[in-house]
N, C-alpha and C positions, 0 to 999 in steps of 0.2 A: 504494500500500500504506500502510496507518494506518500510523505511527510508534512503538513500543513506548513505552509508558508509562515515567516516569522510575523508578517503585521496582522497574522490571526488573531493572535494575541494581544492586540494594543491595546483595545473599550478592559480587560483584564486587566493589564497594567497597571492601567489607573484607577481599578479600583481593589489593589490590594487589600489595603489595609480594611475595607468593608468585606471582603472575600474571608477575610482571616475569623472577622469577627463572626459573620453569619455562619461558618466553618463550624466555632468551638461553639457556638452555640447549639448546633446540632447534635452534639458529644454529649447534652445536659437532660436529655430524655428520662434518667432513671428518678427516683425519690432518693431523698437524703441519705447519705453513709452513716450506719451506725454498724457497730461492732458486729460482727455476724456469731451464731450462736459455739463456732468452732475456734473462734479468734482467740490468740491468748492475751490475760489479762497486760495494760502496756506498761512500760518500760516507768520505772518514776525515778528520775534521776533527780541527782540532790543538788538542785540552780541555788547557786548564789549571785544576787544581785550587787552589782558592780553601781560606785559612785561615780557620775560624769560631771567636772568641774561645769559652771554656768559660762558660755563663751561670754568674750566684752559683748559691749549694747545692751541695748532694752533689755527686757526679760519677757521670756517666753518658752513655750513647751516645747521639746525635746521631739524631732522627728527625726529618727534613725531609721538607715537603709542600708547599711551594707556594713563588713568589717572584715578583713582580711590582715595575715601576717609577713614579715620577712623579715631576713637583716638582723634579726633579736629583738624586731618593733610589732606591735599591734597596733593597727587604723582602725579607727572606726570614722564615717559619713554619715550625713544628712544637710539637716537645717534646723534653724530654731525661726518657728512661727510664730506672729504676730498677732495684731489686731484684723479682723477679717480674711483676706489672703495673702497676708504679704509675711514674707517669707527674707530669711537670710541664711547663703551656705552656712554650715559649722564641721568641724572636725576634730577627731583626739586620736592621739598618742600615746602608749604605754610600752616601758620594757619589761613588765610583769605580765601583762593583761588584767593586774588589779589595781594597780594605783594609777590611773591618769591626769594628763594636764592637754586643756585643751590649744588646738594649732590656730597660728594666726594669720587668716586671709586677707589676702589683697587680690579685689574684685577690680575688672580693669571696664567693663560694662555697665550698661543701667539694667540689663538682664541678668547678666554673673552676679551682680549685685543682690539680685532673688534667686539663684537657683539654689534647689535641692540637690544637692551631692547626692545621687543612687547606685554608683559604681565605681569600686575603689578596686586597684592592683597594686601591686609592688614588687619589685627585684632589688636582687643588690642593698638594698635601703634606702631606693628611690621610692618616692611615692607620688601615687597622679590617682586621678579620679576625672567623672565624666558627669556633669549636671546639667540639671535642665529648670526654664519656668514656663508657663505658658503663656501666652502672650500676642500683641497685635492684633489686627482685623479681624484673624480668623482664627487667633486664642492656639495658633500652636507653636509647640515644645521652641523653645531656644536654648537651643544645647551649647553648653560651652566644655573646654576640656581644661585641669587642673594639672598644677605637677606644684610638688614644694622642693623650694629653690637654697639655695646653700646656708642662709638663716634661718632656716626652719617652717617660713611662711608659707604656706597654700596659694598661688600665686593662679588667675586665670590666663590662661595662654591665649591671646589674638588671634583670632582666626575672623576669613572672608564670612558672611553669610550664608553664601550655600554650597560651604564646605561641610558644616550637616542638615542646611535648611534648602530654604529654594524650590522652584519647583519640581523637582526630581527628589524630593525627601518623602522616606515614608516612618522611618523611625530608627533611633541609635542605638543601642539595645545595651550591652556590653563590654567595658572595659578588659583587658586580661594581659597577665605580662608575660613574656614568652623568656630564654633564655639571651637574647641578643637584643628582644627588644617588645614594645606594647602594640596591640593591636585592640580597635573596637571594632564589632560587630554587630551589623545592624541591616537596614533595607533599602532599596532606594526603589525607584519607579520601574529601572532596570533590573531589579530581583535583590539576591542575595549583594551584600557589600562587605567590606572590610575596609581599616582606616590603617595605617603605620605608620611606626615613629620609634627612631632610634632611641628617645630619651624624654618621651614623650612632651616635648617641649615645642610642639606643633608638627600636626599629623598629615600624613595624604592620603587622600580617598582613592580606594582604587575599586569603581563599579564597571559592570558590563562586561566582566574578565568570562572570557569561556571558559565553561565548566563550575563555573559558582553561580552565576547571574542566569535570570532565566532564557530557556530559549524553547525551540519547535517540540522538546520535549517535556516541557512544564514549567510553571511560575515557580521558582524557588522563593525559600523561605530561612535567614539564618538566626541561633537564636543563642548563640556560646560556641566558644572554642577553648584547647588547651593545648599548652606545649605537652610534646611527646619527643622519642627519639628520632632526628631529623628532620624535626620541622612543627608543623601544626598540625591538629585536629581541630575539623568545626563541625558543630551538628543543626539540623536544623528539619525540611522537609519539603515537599514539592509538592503542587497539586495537579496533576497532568491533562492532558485533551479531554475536554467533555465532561471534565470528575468537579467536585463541587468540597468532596472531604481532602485530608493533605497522607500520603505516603511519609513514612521517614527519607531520609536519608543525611549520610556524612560526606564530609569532602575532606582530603590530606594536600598538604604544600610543604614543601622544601623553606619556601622562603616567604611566603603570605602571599605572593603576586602570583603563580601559577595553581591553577586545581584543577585536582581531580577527580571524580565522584567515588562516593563507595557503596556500593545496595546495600542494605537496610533490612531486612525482614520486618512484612505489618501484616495485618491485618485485613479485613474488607470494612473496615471501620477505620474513625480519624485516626492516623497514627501521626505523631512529630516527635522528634528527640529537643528536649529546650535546657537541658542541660548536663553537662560531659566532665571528671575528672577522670583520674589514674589512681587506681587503687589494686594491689598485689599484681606488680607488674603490667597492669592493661588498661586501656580508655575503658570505663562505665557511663552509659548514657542514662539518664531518666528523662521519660515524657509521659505525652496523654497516648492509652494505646484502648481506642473505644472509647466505655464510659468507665474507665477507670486509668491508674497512673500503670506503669510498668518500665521494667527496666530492659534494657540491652547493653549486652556486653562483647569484644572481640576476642574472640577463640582461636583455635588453629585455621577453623577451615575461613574466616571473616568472623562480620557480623549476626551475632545470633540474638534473640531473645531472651531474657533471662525471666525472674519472678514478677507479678502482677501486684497489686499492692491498691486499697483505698478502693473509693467509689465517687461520679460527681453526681450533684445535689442535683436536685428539679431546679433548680436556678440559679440565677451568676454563672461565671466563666471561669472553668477548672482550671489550674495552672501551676505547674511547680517553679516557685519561686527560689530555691537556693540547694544545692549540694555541693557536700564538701567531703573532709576523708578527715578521720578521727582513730589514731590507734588501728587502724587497719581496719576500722568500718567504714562502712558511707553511711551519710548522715544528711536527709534529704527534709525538706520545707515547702510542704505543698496544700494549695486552697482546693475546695473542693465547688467552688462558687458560692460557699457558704460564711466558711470558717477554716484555719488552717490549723495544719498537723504537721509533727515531726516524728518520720519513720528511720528508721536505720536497718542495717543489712552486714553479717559478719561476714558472708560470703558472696562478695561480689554481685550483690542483684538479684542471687537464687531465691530466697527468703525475706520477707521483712516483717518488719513489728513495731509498733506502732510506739511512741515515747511522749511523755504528757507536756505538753509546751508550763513554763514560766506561770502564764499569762494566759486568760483563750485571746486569743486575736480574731477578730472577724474579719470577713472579705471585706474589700471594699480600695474605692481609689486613692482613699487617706490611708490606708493601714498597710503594713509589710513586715516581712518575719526574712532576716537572713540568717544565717550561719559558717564559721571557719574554724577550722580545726589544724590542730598542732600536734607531736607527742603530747599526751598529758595532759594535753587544755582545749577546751571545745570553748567558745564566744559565741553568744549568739544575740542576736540584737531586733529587738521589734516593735511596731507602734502600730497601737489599737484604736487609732484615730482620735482618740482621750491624751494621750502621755506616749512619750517615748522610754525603753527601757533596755538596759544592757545587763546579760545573765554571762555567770564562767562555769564552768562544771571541769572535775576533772579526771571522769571516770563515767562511763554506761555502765547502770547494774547489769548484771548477768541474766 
């Protein structure tokens, strides 16, 4: 059969980001998840709640989004919220993960000056992050990218306009730092995207690249990557000719500017991978696989399948929001469109069980629950659209 032409695909194009939404909505058919009668009872670990110093300014409640380690340092991201919506970056520092002292920004915009820090990386004991506010005519995201500079400050890096806006933007997704250098991943008009930077001290876009960006054989979709041995892994998923739900798939690069595809095994239901570490020597992916989460892991022969995990609610948009690797587990954070939960896994994806959050957090656009893990120390940080809060733990019961 001919291959449909590539400007079959344009009226698609442009409406990604509606495609994606009507997509996972589709995913949310079942009634709420409750424990099912054979489930074991979950995990109750012993959170301790971490003090975050008040950043300078106003005073205001604590929204945290992200927290990662390196270097002998713990970051955590957000902002601290105002009166109505107004918003200013914040961030902190610790070389414990229990005593911090917060970092000092220097906003170079009248946007940077409201974003919310939502993705933080780090190497070496560099550190950069990736925020946004919404904003103008049409109320969207103004992303700006971060990096702190040789006094310590949180400093916004200059960037054109529609180096993540413009009209070829569909959304910036994530931060990540690789062995030589950071990349974000995100979407454009053109499909799947990726950003790079030596030292992330301002990025290049590089969209429309064959084999990541979409083409005659489906709209891509990217949603997280991680360094591995010789290069990258990103994961994300496609929605091909005629289809309306999304396939998995990953892509591998040497150096973030060439890719390659990797098949996936899904489903006849929505499948996407939305997030990927390294855990006992091999990339683990977790997404939505139908109406529930699941994992995927690479084996000898590729990409296989591994354990299924959760259920999404009769309503809101299911979504795993954070995995990370803990003492040789993974350690995942995911909404059900309802309310979120933190599952983990001793083996690789086969298994999982469910662990009692801090806090309940609800779904929603104000709310987020991340996680990062270390030998010995698991952070996890989230806001219940009330208060921001940061917990350490430094051990899963058995």
């Amino acid at each position: 059969m001919t291959a449909r032409p590539r400007r079959a695909f344009a009226p698609a194009l442009r409406r990604t980001a509606a495609l994606v939404i009507l997509s996972l909505l589709l995913v949310t058919g079942c009634r709420a998840g409750t424990p099912g009668p054979d489930e074991a009872p979950p995990l109750q670990p012993d959170w301790r709640e971490l003090t975050l110093p008040a950043p300078p300014g106003a005073p205001g409640r604590l929204m945290l989004r992200d927290v990662t380690a390196c270097g002998g340092r713990w970051y955590i991201v957000g902002a601290v919220g105002g009166p109505g919506d107004a918003t200013r970056p914040a961030a902190w520092t610790s070389a414990d993960g229990v005593s911090w002292e917060s970092v000092r920004i220097v906003a170079d915009s009248y946007y940077g000056r409201q974003n919310i820090l939502y993705s933080v990386a780090c190497r070496g004991g560099r550190f950069a992050a990736v925020g946004a506010k919404s904003g103008g005519a049409h109320a969207n995201p103004r992303v700006s990218s971060w990096v702190r500079r040789a006094d310590g400050a949180l400093v916004e890096v200059r960037a054109g306009f529609e180096l993540y806006g413009g009209p070829q933007a569909v959304n910036v997704a994530r931060m990540v730092a690789g062995e030589s250098n950071f990349m974000i991943v995100g979407n454009r008009v053109s499909g799947a995207a990726v950003w790079l930077s030596g030292a992330a001290d301002g990025f290049e876009i590089l969209a429309g690249v064959p084999g990541l960006a979409t083409d005659e054989r489906g709209v891509t979709w990217l949603f997280d990557a991680t360094p591995v041995d010789g290069g990258w892994l990103a994961v994300g998923g496609i929605i091909g000719p005629g289809r309306i739900d999304r396939d998995p798939l990953a892509w591998r690069s040497s150096d973030g500017r060439s890719w390659q595809r990797e098949p996936v095994p899904g489903t006849d239901e929505y499948d996407e991978l939305q997030r990927v570490v390294r855990v006992g020597g091999g990339p683990v992916a977790v997404g939505l696989r139908g109406r529930a989460f699941g994992g995927w892991r690479v084996g000898p022969g590729g990409w296989e399948r591994a354990g299924g995990f959760g259920v999404a609610a009769s309503s809101g948009v299911p979504a795993v929001r954070g995995l990370s690797t803990f003492d040789g587990q993974l350690v995942t954070v995911v909404t059900d469109g309802v309310r979120h939960a933190l599952w983990s896994s001793a083996d690789r994806g086969v298994s999982w069980r469910r662990a009692v959050l801090p806090r309940e957090v609800p779904a929603g656009p104000v709310s987020s629950v991340a996680v990062f893990g270390t030998p010995g120390r698991l952070l996890l940080v989230l806001d219940d659209g009330a208060a921001g809060a940061a917990f350490g733990l430094s051990g899963l019961p058995g």
